[in-house]
Structures are given as C-alpha cells and as structure tokens.
C-alpha positions as CSV (number, residue, x, y, z in Angstrom):
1,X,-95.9,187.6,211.5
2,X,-97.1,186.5,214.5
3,X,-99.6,184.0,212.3
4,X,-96.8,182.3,210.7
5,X,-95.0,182.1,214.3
6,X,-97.4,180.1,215.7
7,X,-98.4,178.4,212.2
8,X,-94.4,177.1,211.5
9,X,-92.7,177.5,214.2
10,X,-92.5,174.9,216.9
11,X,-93.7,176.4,220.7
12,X,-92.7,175.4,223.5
13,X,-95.9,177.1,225.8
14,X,-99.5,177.1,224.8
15,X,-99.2,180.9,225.2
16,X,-96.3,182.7,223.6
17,X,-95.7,185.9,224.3
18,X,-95.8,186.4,221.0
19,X,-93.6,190.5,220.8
20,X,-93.0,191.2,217.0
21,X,-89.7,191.7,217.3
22,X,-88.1,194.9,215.0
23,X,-84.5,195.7,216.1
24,X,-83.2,195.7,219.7
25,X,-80.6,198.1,221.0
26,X,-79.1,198.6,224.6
27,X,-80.9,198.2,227.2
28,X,-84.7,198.1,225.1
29,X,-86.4,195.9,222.5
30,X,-88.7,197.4,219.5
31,X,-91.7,196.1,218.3
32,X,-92.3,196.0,214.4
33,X,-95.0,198.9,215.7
34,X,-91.8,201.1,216.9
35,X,-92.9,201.0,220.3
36,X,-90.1,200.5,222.4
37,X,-89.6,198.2,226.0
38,X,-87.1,198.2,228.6
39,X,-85.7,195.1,229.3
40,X,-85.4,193.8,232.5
41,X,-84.8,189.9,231.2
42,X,-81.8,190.2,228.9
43,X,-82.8,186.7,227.0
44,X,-83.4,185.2,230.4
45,X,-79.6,186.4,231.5
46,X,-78.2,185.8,227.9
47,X,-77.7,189.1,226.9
48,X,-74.6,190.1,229.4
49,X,-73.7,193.6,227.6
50,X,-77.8,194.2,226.4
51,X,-78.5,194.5,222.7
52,X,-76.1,195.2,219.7
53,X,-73.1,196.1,221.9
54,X,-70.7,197.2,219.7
55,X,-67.8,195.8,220.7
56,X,-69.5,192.3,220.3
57,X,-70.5,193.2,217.4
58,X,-67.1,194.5,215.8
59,X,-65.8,191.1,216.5
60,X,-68.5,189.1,215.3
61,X,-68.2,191.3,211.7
62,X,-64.2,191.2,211.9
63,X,-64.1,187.1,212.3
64,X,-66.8,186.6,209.3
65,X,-64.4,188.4,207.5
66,X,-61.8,186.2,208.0
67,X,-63.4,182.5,208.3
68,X,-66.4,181.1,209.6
69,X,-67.0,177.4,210.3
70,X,-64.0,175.3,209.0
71,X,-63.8,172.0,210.9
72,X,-65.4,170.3,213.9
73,X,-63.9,171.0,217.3
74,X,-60.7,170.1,218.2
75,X,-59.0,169.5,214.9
76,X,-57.4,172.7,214.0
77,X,-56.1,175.7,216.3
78,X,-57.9,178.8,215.6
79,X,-57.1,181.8,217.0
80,X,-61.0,183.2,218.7
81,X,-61.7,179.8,220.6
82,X,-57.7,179.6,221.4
83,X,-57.1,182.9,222.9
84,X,-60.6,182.8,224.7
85,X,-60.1,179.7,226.4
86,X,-56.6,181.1,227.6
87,X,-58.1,184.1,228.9
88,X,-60.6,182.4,230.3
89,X,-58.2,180.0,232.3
90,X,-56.3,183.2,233.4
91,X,-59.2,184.4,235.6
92,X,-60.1,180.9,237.0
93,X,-59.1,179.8,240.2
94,X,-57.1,176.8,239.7
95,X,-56.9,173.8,238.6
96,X,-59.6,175.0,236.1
97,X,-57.1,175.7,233.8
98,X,-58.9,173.7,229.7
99,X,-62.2,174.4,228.7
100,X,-64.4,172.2,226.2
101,X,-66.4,174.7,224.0
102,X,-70.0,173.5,222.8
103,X,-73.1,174.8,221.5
104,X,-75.1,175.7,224.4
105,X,-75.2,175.2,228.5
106,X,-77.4,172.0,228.0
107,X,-74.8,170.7,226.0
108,X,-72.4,171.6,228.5
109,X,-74.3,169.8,231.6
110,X,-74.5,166.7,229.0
111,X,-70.4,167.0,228.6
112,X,-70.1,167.8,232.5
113,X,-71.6,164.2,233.5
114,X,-69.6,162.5,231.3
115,X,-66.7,163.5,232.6
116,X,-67.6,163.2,236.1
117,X,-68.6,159.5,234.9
118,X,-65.3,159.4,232.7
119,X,-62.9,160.3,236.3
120,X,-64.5,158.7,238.8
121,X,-65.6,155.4,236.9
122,X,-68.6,155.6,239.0
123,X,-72.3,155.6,237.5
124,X,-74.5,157.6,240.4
125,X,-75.2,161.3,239.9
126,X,-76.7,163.2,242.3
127,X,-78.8,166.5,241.8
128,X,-81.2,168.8,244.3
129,X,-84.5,168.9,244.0
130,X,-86.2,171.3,242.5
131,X,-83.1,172.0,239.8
132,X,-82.9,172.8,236.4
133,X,-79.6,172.5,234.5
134,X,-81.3,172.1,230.8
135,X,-83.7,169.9,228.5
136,X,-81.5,167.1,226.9
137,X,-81.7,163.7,228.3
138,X,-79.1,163.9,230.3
139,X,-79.7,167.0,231.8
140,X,-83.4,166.4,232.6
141,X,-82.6,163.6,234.7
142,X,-81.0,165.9,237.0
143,X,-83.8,167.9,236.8
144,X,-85.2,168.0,240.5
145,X,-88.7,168.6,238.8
146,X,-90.4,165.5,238.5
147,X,-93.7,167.4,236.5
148,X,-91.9,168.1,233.6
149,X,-89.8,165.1,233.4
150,X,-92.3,162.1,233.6
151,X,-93.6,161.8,230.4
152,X,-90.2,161.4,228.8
153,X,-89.2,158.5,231.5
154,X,-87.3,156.2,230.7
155,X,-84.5,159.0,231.9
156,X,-80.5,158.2,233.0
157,X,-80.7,155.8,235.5
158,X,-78.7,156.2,238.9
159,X,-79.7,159.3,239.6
160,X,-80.4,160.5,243.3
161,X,-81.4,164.0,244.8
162,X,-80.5,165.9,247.9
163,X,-82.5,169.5,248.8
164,X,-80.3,172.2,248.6
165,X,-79.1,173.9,251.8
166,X,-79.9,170.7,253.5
167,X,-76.1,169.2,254.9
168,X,-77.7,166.2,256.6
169,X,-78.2,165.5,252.7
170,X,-74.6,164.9,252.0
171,X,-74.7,161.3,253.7
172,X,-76.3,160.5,250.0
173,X,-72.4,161.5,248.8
174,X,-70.4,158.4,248.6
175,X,-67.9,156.3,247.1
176,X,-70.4,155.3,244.7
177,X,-71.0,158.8,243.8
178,X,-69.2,160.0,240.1
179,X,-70.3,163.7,240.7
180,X,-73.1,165.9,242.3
181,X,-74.2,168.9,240.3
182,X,-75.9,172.1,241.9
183,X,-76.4,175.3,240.4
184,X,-74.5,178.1,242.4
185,X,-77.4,179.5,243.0
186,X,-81.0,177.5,242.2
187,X,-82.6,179.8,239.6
188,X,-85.5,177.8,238.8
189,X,-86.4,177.6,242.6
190,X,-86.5,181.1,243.0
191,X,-83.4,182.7,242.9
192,X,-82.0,180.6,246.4
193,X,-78.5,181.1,247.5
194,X,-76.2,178.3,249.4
195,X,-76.3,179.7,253.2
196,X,-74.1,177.9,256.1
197,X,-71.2,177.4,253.8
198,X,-73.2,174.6,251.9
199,X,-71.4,174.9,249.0
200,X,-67.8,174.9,251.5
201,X,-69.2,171.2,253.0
202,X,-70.2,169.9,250.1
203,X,-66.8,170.4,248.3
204,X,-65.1,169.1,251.8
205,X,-67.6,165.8,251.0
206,X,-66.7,165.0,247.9
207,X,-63.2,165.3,248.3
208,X,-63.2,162.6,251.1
209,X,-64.8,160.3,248.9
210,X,-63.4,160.7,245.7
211,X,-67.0,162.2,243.9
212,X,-66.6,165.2,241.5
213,X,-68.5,168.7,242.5
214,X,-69.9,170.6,239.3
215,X,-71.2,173.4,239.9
216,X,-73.6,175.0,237.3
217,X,-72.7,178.4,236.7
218,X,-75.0,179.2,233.3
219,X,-77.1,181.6,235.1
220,X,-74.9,183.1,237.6
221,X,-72.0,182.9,235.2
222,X,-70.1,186.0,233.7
223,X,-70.5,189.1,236.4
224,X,-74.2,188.9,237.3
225,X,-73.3,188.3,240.8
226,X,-70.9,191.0,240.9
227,X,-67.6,188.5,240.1
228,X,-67.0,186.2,237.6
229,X,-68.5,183.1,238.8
230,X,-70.8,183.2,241.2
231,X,-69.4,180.1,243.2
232,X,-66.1,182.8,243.9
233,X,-68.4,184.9,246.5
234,X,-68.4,181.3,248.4
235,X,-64.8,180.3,248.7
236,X,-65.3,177.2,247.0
237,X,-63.5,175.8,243.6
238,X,-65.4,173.1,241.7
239,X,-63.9,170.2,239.8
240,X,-66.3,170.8,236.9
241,X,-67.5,174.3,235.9
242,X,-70.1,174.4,233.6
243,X,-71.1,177.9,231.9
244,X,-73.6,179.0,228.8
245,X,-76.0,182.0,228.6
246,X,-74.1,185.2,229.5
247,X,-71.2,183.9,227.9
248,X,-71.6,184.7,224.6
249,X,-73.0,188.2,224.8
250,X,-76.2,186.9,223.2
251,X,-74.8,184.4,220.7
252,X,-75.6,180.4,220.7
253,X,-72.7,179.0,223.2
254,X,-72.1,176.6,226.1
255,X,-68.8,175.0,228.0
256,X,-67.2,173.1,230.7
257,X,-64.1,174.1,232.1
258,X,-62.1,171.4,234.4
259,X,-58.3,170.5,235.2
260,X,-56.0,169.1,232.2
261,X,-55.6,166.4,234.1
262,X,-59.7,165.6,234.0
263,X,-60.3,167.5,230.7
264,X,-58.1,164.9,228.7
265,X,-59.4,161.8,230.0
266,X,-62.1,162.8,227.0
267,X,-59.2,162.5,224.3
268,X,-58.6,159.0,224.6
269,X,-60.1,155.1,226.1
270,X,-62.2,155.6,224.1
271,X,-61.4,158.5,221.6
272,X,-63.6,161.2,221.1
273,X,-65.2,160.6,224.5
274,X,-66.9,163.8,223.8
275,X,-67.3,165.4,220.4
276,X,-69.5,168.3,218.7
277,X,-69.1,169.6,214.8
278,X,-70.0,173.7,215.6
279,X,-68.4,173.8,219.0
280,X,-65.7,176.7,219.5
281,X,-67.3,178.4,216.2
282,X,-64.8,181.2,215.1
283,X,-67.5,183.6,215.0
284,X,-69.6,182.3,218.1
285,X,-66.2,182.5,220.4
286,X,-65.0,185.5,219.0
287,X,-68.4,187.0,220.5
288,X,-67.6,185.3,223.6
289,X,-64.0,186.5,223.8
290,X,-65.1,190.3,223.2
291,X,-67.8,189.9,226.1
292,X,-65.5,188.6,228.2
293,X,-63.0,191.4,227.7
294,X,-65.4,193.9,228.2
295,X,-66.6,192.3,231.5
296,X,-63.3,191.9,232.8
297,X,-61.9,195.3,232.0
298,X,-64.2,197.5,233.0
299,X,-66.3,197.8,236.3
300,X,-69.5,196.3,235.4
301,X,-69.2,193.7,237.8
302,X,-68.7,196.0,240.6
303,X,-71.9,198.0,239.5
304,X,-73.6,194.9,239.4
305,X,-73.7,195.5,243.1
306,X,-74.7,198.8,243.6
307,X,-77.4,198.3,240.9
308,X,-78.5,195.1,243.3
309,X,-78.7,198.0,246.1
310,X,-80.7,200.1,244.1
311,X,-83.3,197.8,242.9
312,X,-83.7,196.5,246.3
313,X,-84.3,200.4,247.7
314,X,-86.8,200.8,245.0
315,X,-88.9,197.5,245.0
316,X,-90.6,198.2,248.1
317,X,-94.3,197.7,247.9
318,X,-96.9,195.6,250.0
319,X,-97.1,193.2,247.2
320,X,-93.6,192.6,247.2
321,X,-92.5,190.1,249.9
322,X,-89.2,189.6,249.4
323,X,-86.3,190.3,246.7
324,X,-84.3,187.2,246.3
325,X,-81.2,187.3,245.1
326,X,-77.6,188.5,244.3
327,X,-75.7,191.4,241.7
328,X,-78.5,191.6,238.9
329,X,-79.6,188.2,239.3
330,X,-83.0,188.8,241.5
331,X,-86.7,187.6,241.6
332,X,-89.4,189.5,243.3
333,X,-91.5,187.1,245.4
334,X,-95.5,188.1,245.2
335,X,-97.7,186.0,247.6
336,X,-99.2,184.9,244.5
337,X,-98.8,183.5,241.0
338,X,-101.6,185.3,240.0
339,X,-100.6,188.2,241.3
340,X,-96.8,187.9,239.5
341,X,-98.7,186.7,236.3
342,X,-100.6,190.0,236.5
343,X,-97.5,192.1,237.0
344,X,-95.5,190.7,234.4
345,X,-98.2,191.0,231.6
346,X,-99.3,194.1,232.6
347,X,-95.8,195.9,232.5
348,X,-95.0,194.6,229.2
349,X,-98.3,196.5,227.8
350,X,-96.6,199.6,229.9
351,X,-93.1,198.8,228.1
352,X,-90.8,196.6,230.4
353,X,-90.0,193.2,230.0
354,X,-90.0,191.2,232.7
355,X,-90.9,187.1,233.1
356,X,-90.8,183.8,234.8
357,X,-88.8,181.3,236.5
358,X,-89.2,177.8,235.9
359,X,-90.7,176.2,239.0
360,X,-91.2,179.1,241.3
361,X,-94.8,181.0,240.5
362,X,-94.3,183.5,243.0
363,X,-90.9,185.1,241.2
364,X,-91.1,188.0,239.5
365,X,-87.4,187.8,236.9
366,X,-85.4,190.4,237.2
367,X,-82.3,189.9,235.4
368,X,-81.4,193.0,233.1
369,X,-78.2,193.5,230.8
370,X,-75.1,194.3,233.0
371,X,-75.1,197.7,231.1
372,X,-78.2,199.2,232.6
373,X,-78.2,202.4,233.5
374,X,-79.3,203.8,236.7
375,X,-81.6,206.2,235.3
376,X,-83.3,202.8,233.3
377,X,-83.6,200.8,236.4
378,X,-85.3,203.6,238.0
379,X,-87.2,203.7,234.9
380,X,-88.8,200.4,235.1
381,X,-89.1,200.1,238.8
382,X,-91.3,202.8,239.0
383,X,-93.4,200.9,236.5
384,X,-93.5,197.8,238.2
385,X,-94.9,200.1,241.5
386,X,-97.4,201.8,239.5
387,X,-98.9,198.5,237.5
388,X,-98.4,197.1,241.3
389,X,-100.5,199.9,243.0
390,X,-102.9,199.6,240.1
391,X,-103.4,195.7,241.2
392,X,-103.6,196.5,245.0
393,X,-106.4,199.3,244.3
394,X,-108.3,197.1,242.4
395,X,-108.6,194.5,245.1
C-alpha cells in the first residue's frame, strides 16, 4: 500500500510517515500488521472524542439514513447544521450569537477576513509572527512564517505583523486596521500562551479604533484547554471566532461564528459575499452536533485539566526542558530538534504516536483525544521516558 501512497497520492513532506493504516479505535491506531499505537496526536487535535466514538458515529449512520448533501449552504433549513449552530450560540459568550459553517478551518480564516474587510471597509490585516492559521491564499498571508510563504508570493497585500505578547506592538492597530487575527494560543510557535492580559489589551485596542479582533480558536477550540474556547480562560470575547479541527469529532469541517449584526453584512452589497456548495453538510454537522453534545454534557473538559496535571508530573526527565502548554494541548520542549526528532520516531517504533509543530523544532506534540484514560497517559509517558533514557545513555 504504502507503494501506491507515495506513487498516487500527492505528499506534502519528502518523508511521510508512511503508518498502514487498518482500523482505529479509542484512544489507539492499528497497523494493517495488527500492531497497535497509542495515540497521543489525535489527527493533530482533530480527533476531540479519539477514534470511532460511538455516539459520533450513531449520528453520522442515523443522518445518511435520512439525507445526505441536498443543496449548497444557506438555501434550505436542515435540521443537523440548524440545531448545531443554535447550540453552539447557546454556549458562546455574546454577541457571538450566527455561525457560517464551511469545509475546513482554512476556509474559515479565508471567510473570517472577509468579513473583518466586509465591517470595517478597511483593507489592512494584521497577523504575529511566527503564526499559522492555514494554507489557502488568504490564510498564508497571515502566516507569520515567511520560509514557507515566499515562493507563492505574490500573497494578499496590506498585510502587517506584530510578535505576540509584545503590547508596544499594538501602536501597529489603527483606524486603518479591518481586523487583527491571533491564535488563542500560537500552536505553531510552540504551544505559547497570551501572558500580561495580551489578549485583554488587544481587544481594549481595537475597540478604540474601530478594527475587528479574531481570534483563531481551530486548535484550542472545543475543550482542549479545559473550557470551550480557549480565549474564555482570558476574559476576553472576540468579534470573529474562528473554529475547525476538534469540531467535528474527526470529520472534514470549519466555521466562523460572529454577531448577526456582522454575520449578515455577507447576505447582501454584494450577495453571496461569502458562499461554499458542501458547507453545513447534514452528515458532517450532525458529527459535529454529537461531539459537541458529548463535550458539553459530560466532564471531559474539566479532566482535561487534571490530565494536564498528570502529564506534567510524569514528563520529567533531563531531556525535557519545559512542558508548554494548557488542558491537553502541550509540547515538550527538547534542547534540540534532533533530539525531538529522535524521540518522536523512536516511540512510534515502541507504539505511541506523537509529532511536530509547524515552526517550533524543539516541541515534542502532545495533544491526545479528550477521552484518554489515565491508565493510557501513563502508558505512553512512561514510553516517552524510557526511548528518552535510551537517547541520554547513548550520548
């Protein structure tokens, strides 16, 4: 299989991975050897409730009994993208009260800057450096990672950056400004958090001069810092929320969530100011709305925390500098990317999954399925220690 992987389908690394996938369940993945692996990577945060929960699962079978695609969005009411949006206004702080559903949180950054662009009637968008908020055109010009942006230049012009954390930064906020986007926490960085109420001044910024704050919530989002959003641990409310990944409970799906009052202005002058065919798929959001459910009405996102506690108590080791982080959304920092290369590949051969961030070598990802046991996290810490003292003894 792994032949035709790399013979017909398109890569997007010189060096896949390359794991013949057989079936997936819970918390660990199976190779089409049975061998199984403990995943500590969840589809890089996608897979909120791990693999083949069932109640995700029930609701994806019961919609495809029922209907599957029938129109492009925004034509016809249909019940799985109606009562999710609903429920997903009724745990939002307001205004963010109408959510645009769309394919994936790339699409959902593009949707986010039109808007911002669509309210203000400004042009200039400012991102940090050293952000990632997707790979469209739109979103990699607020990439803050000018390596992997330069050969695709031309990019969206009017486009400035600011370094997270940094409040003499917010000067560059003005009444030219449409909207400044920042992830709630930077997760190709490495896993940094907003410190000094960052988040709190740059909200009090943009509402003195008119500029919308969107705050990228696609990695954060949907109990992996131990509420909802992540940008509700800061006391802050955005004017744009933008969401993807954990959202769908491992299914395809992105949106943007704003105030009626903003979300409309796409409806009309001109028409269809934003518009996708497979957005709010019946069988995509009835995934979503069972995740969501399951999130909200049960205590995962309170264990989130005390998993965070127990990780940190168990990742100590000399090779470990720090653990960066919040709720089940951490990176290990090695002094090293050789050494974090090294750890990664050799747990996998041991049977845990672990992997990359974008722009940080040092990180080691650690961002399991919400449903991970205790007994599981101990499991593949004490895997990462032992593939770590095997590393320190040989040097």
């Amino acid at each position: 299989m792994n032949t035709d992987f790399l013979k017909y389908q398109a890569q997007t690394s010189p060096y896949p991975l390359g794991m013949e996938v057989s079936h997936a369940v819970g918390s660990y993945i199976y190779d089409t050897n049975t061998k199984k692996y403990l995943d500590f990577v969840a589809g890089v945060s996608a897979c909120t409730l791990g693999h083949q929960h069932p109640r995700v699962n029930q609701a994806i079978k019961d919609q495809l009994d029922k209907y599957s695609h029938v129109m492009v969005y925004g034509e016809y009411s249909q019940s799985p993208a109606v009562q999710y949006c609903k429920l997903l206004a009724s745990l939002l702080p307001a205004p963010l009260d109408k959510t645009y559903l769309v394919n994936s949180g790339t699409e959902a950054i593009e949707g986010a800057l039109k808007l911002a662009r669509r309210t203000t009637g400004r042009s200039q968008l400012i991102s940090c450096h050293n952000a990632y908020h997707g790979n469209t055109m739109g979103s990699m010009s607020v990439m803050g990672f000018e390596e992997r942006k330069q050969i695709f230049r031309p990019l969206i012009p009017d486009v400035d950056f600011i370094t997270f954390n940094n409040e003499d930064d917010l000067q560059k906020i003005t009444t030219k400004t449409a909207g400044i986007i920042l992830e709630t926490i930077q997760g190709g960085a490495g896993f940094i958090q907003p410190n000094n109420d960052f988040l709190k001044k740059v909200r009090q910024r943009c509402t003195e001069v008119g500029a919308m704050m969107i705050l990228d919530e696609i990695q954060p989002g949907f109990g992996r810092t131990g509420k909802l959003f992540g940008f509700q641990n800061y006391d802050v409310v955005p004017d744009i929320v933008v969401m993807g990944k954990g959202m769908g409970g491992g299914m395809p799906v992105g949106a943007f969530t704003a105030s009626s009052t903003i979300m409309d202005l796409l409806s009309h002058d001109p028409k269809l100011g934003h518009i996708t065919t497979f957005g709010g798929h019946p069988v995509i959001a009835s995934a979503c709305l069972a995740t969501l459910q399951e999130i909200t009405e049960t205590n995962l996102m309170a264990e989130a925390m005390e998993k965070e506690k127990l990780f940190r108590s168990l990742l100590v080791h000399p090779l470990i500098q720090e653990i960066r982080g919040k709720g089940l959304m951490l990176a290990a920092m090695t002094k090293s990317a050789d050494i974090t290369n090294e750890v990664i590949l050799k747990c996998q051969d041991k049977g845990l999954i672990l992997f990359w961030l974008l722009f940080e070598g040092c990180a080691i990802r650690i961002t399991p399925p919400l449903t991970i046991s205790e007994e599981e996290i101990r499991e593949g810490c004490s895997i990462m220690l032992e593939v770590m003292d095997e590393i320190l003894n040989k040097n």
